[in-house]
N, C-alpha and C positions, 0 to 999 in steps of 0.2 A: 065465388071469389072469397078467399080468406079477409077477416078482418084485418086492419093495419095494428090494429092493437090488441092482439088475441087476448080472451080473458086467463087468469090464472090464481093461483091459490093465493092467498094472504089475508089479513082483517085491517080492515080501514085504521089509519091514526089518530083519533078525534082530535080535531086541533083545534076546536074552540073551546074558551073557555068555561064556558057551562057546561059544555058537554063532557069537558075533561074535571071538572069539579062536581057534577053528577057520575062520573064514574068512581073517583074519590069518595064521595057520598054514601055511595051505594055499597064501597066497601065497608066502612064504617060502621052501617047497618050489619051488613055481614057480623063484623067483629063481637058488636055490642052481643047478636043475637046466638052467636057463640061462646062467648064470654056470659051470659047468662045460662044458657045451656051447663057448662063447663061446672059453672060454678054451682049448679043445684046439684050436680052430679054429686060435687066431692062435700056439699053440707047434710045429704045424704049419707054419705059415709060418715058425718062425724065429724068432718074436716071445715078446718079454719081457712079459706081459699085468698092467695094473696092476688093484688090486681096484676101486676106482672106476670105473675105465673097463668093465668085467666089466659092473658091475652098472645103470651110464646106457649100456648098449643100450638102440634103440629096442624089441624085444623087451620086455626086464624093464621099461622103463616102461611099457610098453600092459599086462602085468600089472599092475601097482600100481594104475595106473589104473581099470579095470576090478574089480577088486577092492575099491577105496575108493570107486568110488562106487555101487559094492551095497550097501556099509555103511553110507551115508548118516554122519549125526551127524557126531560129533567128527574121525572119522577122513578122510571126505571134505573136511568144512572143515581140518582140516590141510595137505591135498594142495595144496584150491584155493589156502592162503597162499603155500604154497610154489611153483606154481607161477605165481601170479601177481608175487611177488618175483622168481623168478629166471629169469621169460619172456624177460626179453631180453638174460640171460646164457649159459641154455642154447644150443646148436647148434641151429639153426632146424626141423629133424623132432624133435629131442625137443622141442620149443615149440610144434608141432603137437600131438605127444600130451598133453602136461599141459594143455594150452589144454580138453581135453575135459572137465577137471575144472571148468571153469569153467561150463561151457553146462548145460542143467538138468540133475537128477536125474530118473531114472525114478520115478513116483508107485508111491504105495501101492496095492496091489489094493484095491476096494473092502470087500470084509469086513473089513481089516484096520483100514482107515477108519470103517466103521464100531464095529470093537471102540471105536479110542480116543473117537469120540463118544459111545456109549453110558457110557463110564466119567466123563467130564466133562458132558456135559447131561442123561444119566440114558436110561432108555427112551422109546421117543416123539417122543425130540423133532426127527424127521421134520416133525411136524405144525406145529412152528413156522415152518414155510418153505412160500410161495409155490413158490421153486423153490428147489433147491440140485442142481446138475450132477454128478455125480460123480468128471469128469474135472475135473482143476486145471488153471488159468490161468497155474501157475506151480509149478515142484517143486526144491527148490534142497536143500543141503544138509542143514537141522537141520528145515523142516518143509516143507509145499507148502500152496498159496492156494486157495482155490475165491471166486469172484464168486456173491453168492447174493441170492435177496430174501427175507424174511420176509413174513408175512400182513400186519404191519401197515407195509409199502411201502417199510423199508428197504432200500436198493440196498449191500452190504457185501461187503468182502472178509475174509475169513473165514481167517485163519493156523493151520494143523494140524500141531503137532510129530510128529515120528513115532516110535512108541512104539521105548522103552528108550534115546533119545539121551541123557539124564541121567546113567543109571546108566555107561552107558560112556564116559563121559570118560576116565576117569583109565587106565583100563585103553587106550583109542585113542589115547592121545598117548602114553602110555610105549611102545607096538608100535610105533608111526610114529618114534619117537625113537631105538628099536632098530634099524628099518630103516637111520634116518640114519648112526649109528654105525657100523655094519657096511659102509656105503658108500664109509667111510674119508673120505667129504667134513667132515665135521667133526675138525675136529685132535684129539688125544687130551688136549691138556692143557689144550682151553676146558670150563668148569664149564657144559655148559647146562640144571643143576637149577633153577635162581630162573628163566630161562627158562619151563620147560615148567612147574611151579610157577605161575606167571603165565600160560601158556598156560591152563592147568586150570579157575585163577578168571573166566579170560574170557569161556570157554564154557560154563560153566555159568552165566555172567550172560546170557550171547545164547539160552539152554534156559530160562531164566525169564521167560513173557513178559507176565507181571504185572509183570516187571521193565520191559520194553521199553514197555510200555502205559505204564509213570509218564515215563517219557523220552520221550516219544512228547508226551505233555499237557506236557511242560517246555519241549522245544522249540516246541510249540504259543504259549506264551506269551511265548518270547522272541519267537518272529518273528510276532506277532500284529500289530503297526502295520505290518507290509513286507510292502506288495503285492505284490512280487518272487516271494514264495516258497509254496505251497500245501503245508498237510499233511493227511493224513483225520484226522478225530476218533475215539476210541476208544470202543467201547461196552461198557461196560463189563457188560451183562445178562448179554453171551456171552461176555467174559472170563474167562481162567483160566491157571494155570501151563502149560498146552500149548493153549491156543486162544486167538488174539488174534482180537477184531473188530474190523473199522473200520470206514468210512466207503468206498466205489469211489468212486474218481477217477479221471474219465477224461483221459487222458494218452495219448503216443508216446513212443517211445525217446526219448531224448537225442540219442542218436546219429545219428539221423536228421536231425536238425539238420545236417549236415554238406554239403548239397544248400541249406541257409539263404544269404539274402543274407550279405555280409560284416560288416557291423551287426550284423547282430542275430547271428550267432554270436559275436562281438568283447562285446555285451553279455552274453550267458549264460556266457562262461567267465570275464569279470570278474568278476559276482555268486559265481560259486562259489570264486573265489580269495578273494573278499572275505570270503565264508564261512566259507571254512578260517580265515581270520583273525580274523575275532570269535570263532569258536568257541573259537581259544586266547587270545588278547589280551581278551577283553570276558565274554563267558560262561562259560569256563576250563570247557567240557564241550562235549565233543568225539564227533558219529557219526565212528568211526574205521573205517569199513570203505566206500571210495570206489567200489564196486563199482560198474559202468555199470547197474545195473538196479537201482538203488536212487536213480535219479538222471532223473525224466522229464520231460517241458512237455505245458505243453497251448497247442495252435495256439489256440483261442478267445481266449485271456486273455495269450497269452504268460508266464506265469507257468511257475516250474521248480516240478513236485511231487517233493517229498522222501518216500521210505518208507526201512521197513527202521532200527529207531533200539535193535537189538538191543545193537550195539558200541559205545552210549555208551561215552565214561569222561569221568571228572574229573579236570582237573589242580590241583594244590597251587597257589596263589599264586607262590611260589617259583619253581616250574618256569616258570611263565609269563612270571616277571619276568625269567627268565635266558634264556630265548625271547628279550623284549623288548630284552635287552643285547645279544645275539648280532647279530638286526637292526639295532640302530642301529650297531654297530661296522660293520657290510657297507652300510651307508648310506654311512657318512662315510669311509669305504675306510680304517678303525684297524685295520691287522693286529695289533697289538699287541694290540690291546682284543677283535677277534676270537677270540685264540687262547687268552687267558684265560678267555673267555664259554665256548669248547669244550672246555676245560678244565674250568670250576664246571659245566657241565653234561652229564661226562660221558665227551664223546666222544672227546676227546685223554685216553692215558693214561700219568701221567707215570711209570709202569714201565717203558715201552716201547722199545725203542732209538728214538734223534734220528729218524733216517729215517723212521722211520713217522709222527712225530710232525709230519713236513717234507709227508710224502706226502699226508697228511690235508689241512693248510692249503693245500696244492696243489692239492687239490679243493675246496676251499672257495673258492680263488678263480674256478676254471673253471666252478664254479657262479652264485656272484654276481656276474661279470664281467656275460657276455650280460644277463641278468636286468635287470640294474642301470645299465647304459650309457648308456642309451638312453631315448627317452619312453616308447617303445613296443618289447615285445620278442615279435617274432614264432613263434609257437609253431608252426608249421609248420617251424622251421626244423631238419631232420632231425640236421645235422652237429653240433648242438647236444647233443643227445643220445649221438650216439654217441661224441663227446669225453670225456660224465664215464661211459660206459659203459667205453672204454679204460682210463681211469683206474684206473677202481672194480675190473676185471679185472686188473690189472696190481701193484693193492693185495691181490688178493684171492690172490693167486699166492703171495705171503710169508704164510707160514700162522702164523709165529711172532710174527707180529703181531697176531695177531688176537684182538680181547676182547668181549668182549658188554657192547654198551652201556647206560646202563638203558632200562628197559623203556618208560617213556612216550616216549622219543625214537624207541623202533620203532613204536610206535603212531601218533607224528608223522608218521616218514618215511613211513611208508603211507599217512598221509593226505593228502598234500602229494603224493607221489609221484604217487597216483592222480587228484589233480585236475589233476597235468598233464599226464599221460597223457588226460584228456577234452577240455584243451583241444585239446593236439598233435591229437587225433581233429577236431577240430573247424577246426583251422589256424586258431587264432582268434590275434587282434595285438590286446593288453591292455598296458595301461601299469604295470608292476606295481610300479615305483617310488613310484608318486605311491600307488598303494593303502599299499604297505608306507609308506610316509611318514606316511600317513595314522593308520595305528594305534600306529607307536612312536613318534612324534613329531619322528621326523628331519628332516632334510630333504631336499628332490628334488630341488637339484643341490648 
């Protein structure tokens, strides 16, 4: 007779905390002894070896790599941020290898799967399901998916944390923030305690997914008249703090759209700019994590399905309105009224020497210039990009300017960032004047 819990491929999630801080550890080793290596290499040649450079070999990052995403939890999705901000700053092989953080996690062995349903549905409850696969349909960071039916003909996707990502937050982001330090990429005199602080509370909002289930039913209601957008419903029988149920919906990448008429790609990355903008201007609660797999359509209905509503957040009133100031100053081309608005929120900081504070609004125009010009701003258009990449490189080079801005305006950029990063994928031509018109009530010429 077959076992009830056939064995199958995956590597355990170490959920305690020594064992996940001996694996951290053990990177570290790693690093040093690469980083030593590395660097006899190039005093050999003659060469003056800086600690940064030491340590972004492709070597030491295929360690880190490789290391955070055995660890899964917190410490993985730190990698993924990181390297998904800084993909298209790094050197194109190290953007290779962090790119790896981004593509799935290897699953749980099955026993280990079944520990943690046994401790949330209790014994038995095998027998609730028709079928339930063993193998996920998806293994990402903080938990992995399985597609299942129950006896009574629900078709669901079934979200499983994976034991001990809770507990190690706090301990995963202070290791990862060691690692940073040590890298010498961080200046020694930015504070990034209120940072990883904020880091901390984020993740353990996206571990709570009782939490994501009420965000989940929130955005459900905003976008309930807009046939545009499909979400699954939650069920809440098999809900819990590590097991979210929903509804399977069947969907294709997003990205696959890309092979789409010019239409209809031109329509789906309007709806989703449109999106990022109610979400701040209208709803002022925000999915802050733009990830392409959290983002799909379905060919039938044409409609984009949304999952993944772990990285909600909320914004203040306030922040929004000074969102709304910033916009309307880059409507009506008021530098003046710009650099105040960057100013009341934040991002100019008037400690700073002039020049930095020249170098910022210099970006702010190379941004909203293309954007703004035009009816229509063509997101294929590569030079565009690599323009405020130069910039941002070139600001990024003067370390003594550098301050950490608050915190919802990172959670902004990520989210804006990432949506046009799907459209560029998409080469989609969106008129993004007349949307942005639309919600601060500027005008569109």
């Amino acid at each position: 007779m077959a076992p009830r819990f056939p064995s199958a491929g995956g590597s355990a999630v170490p959920s305690r905390r020594l064992s996940r801080l001996a694996r951290l550890g053990g990177m570290a080793t790693g690093l040093a002894g690469g980083m030593l290596l590395d660097g006899a290499r190039q005093l050999a040649r003659g060469e003056r070896p800086r600690l940064e450079d030491l340590l972004l070999t492709p070597g030491n990052v295929l360690r880190v790599t490789e290391q955070l995403s055995h660890l899964r939890g917190a410490a993985m999705k730190m990698g993924q941020l990181l390297s998904m901000e800084a993909g298209d700053i790094l050197p194109p092989e190290l953007s290779a290898i962090m790119a790896r953080l981004r593509a799935d996690a290897e699953p749980m062995p099955v026993r280990q799967l079944q520990s943690v349903l046994d401790r949330e549905w209790g014994p038995g409850w095998l027998d609730r399901f028709e079928r339930f696969p063993f193998r996920p349909i998806a293994a990402a960071s903080i938990g992995q998916v399985h597609r299942v039916r129950t006896k009574d003909g629900r078709d669901l996707a079934i979200k499983i944390q994976y034991p001990g990502v809770r507990r190690s937050i706090d301990s995963d982001v202070d290791n990862v923030a060691t690692l940073l330090r040590m890298s010498g990429i961080v200046p020694r005199h930015l504070d990034i305690a209120p940072l990883l602080g904020e880091a901390k509370r984020q993740l353990r909002e996206e571990a709570d997914y009782e939490r994501e289930a009420d965000c989940l039913d929130r955005f459900g209601d905003l976008l309930r008249d807009d046939d545009n957008f499909r979400l699954p419903a939650v069920h809440r029988d098999l809900t819990g703090t590590n097991v979210l149920a929903m509804s399977y919906l069947e969907s294709v990448p997003i990205e696959t759209l890309d092979a789409a008429p010019q239409e209809e790609r031109d329509r789906i990355a309007g709806l989703l700019i449109d999106l990022a903008l109610r979400e701040l201007f209208d709803f002022r609660l925000m999915q802050t994590d733009p990830n392409l797999a959290n983002y799909r359509y379905d060919p039938s209905t044409r409609q984009i399905v949304l999952l993944d509503f772990g990285a909600t957040r909320a914004f203040e009133p306030g922040f929004s309105e000074g969102c709304r100031v910033l916009a309307a100053a880059g409507l009506s081309d008021d530098r003046g009224a710009a650099e105040a608005a960057l100013t009341a929120l934040g991002l100019i900081d008037g400690a700073v020497p002039q020049r930095h504070r020249e170098k910022v609004m210099a970006m702010f125009d190379t941004a909203k210039g293309p954007l703004l010009a035009s009816d229509t701003f063509d997101f294929g258009d590569t030079n565009y990009l690599r323009r405020l990449r130069e910039e941002g490189l070139e600001f990024a080079g003067e370390r003594d300017g550098w301050r950490l801005p608050p915190t919802d305006t990172l959670f902004l950029q990520r989210k804006f960032g990432g949506t046009y990063l799907m459209a560029a994928r998409l080469k989609a031509r969106v008129g993004v004047r007349a949307l942005l018109a639309r919600h601060v009530g500027g005008r569109e010429a």
